[in-house]
N, C-alpha and C positions, 0 to 999 in steps of 0.2 A: 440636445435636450435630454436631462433625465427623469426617470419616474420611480418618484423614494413616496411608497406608502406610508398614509399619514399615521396607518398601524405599527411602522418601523420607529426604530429608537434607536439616536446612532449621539455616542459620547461626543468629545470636546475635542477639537481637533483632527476632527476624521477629513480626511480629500479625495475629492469625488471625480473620476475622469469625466470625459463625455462616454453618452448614451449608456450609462448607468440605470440598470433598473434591480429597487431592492425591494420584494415584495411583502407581505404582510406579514407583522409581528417577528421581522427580525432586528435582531440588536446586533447591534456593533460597539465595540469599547472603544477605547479612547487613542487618538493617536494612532489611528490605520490611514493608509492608502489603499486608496480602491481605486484603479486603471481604468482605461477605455472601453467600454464596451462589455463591462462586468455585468452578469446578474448571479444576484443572489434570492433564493429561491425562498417559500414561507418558512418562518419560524425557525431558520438558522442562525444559530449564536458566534458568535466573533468576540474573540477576548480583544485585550489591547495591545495597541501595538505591533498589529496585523498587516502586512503587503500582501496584497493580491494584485497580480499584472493581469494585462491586457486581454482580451476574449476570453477569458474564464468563467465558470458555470462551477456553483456553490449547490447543493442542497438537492441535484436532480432527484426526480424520481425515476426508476427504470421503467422499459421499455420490457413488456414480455410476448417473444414469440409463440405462435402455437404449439410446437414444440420445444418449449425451455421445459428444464428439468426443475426448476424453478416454478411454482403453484402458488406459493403463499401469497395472496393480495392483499394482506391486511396492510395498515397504513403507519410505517414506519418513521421512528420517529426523526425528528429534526438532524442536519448537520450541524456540528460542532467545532472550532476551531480553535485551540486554544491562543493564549497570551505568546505572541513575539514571534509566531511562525513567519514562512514566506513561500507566498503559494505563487506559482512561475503562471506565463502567458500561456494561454489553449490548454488550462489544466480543468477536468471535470472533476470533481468530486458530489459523489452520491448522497441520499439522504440515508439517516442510519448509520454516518460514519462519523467516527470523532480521532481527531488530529490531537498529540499532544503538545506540548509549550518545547518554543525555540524549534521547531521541525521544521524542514524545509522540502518541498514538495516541487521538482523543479518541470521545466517547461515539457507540455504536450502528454504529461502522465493523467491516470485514471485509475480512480480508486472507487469502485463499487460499494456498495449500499452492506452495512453490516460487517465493517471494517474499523476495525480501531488500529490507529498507531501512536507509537509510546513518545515519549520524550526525547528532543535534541538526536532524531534520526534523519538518514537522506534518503527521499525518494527519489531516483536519480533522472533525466530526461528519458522522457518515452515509457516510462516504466508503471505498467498493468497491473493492479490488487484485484485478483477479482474477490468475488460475496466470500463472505462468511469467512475472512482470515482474521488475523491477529500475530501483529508485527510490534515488536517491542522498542525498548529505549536504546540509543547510542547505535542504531543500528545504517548500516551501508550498501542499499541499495541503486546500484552503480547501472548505467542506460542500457535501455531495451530489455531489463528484466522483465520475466512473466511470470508471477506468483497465480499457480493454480488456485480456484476457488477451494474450501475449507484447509488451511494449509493455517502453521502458525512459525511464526517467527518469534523467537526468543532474545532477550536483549545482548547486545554485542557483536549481534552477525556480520560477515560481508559477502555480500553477493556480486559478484564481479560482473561484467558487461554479456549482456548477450543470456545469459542462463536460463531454461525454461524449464517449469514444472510440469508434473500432469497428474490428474487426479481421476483415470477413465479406464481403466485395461482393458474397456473391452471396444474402445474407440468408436464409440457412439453403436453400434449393434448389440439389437435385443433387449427387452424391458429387464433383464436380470442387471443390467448395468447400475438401473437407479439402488441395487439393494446394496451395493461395492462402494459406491463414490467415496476417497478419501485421498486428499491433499497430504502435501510432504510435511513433513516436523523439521527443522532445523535447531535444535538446544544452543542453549548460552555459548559462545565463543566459536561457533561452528563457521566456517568458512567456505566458499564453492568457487571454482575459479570460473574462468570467461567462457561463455556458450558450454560450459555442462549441463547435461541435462540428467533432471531427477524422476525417477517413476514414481505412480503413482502408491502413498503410504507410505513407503520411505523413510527413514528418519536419520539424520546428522547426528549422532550424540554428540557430545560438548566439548568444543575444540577438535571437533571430526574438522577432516580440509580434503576436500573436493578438488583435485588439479584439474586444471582448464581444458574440457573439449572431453571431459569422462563420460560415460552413459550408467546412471547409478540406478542397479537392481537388486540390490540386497542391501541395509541397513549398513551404515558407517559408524563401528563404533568410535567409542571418546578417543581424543589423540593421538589418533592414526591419519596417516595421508592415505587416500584411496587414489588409484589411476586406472587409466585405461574403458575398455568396451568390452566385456562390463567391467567396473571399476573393482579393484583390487588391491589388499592392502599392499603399501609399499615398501614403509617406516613407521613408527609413530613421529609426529610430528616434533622438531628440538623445543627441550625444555625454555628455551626461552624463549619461545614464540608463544606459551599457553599463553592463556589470559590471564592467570593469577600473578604470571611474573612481569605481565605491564604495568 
């Protein structure tokens, strides 16, 4: 049995698994599937031609501990999905976050609340957005990435498997911490290879490439390979690897 609020408004062609529940004042376009065991939370929008698989969660609202660093209770607005995505099985998406067209969001990933991503990117399985980023178009976010909270991805990236951010030096000791918080920057064309890890504030310039298993504490400029612990330039990266010559 499912429970489709008679406040929701769902296009022509939409199919509904079981135990579907889609609550108030969401739309949905035309031509989706919607899996077993979906809910979609209030006031979430859905373009057309949407798949959303099995046990997935649309629109949450978050949870705040007593100690999050996180305060703001005001009441954010709706999830957003654009036209032709494909959002995978046991995937959460928060409220406040908006998905761009053709994006594909694969299984058991989570994207927190105050998140946008761009057009025709991969969220790849397992893979963590948390608050307040911003991930662009064309972009390849490969399993079990961890995108630290305020962090922004620029269009083109790849992030390889396993990579994790951090946006905290002072790893949770002392109130001085909340005045520091900042997320990694990655620019247009930047690349990171498998289980590198970035420190917090950091930044990729454009066509920076991160080799696999580095620990990045100083800034990477444009077109250089960084390696090592701590990461160091190696080369700049062959010209026809940039992004202008693909």
């Amino acid at each position: 049995m499912n429970y489709i609020s008679e406040k929701s408004k769902l296009g022509v062609n939409v199919s509904l698994g079981h135990f579907v529940v889609i609550k108030d004042d969401v739309t949905i376009g035309e031509n989706c599937l919607i899996g077993n065991n979906v809910v979609i939370h209030e006031g979430t929008v859905i373009g057309n031609s949407v798949r959303i698989d099995d046990n997935t969660v649309i629109g949450k609202q978050p949870m705040r501990a007593v100690n999050s660093i996180f305060k703001d209770e005001k009441k954010l607005p709706s999830a957003k999905i654009n036209d032709n995505c494909l959002i995978g099985a046991g995937v959460i998406i928060y409220c406040g976050c908006e998905i761009g067209k053709n994006t594909l969001v694969a299984d058991l990933s989570t994207i927190r609340e105050n998140v946008t991503i761009g057009e025709k990117t991969i969220i790849g399985r397992g893979v963590a957005v948390e608050n307040f980023c911003k991930v662009g178009s064309n972009c390849k976010l490969e399993t079990n990435v961890y995108l630290t909270a305020y962090s922004e991805v620029e269009d083109n990236v790849f992030i390889a498997p396993g990579v994790v951010t951090s946006n905290d030096n002072f790893a949770g000791r002392t109130k001085e911490r909340f005045n520091h918080f900042k997320g990694v920057t990655v620019k247009k064309g930047g690349r990171i290879g498998a289980q590198a890890t970035i420190l917090p504030g950091k930044i990729i310039h454009e066509d920076g490439f991160v080799a696999a298993g580095s620990v990045v504490t100083k800034d990477v400029e444009s077109a250089v390979i960084a390696v090592g612990n701590p990461a160091k330039v190696l080369r700049n990266v062959p010209e026809n690897q940039l992004l202008k010559n693909q």
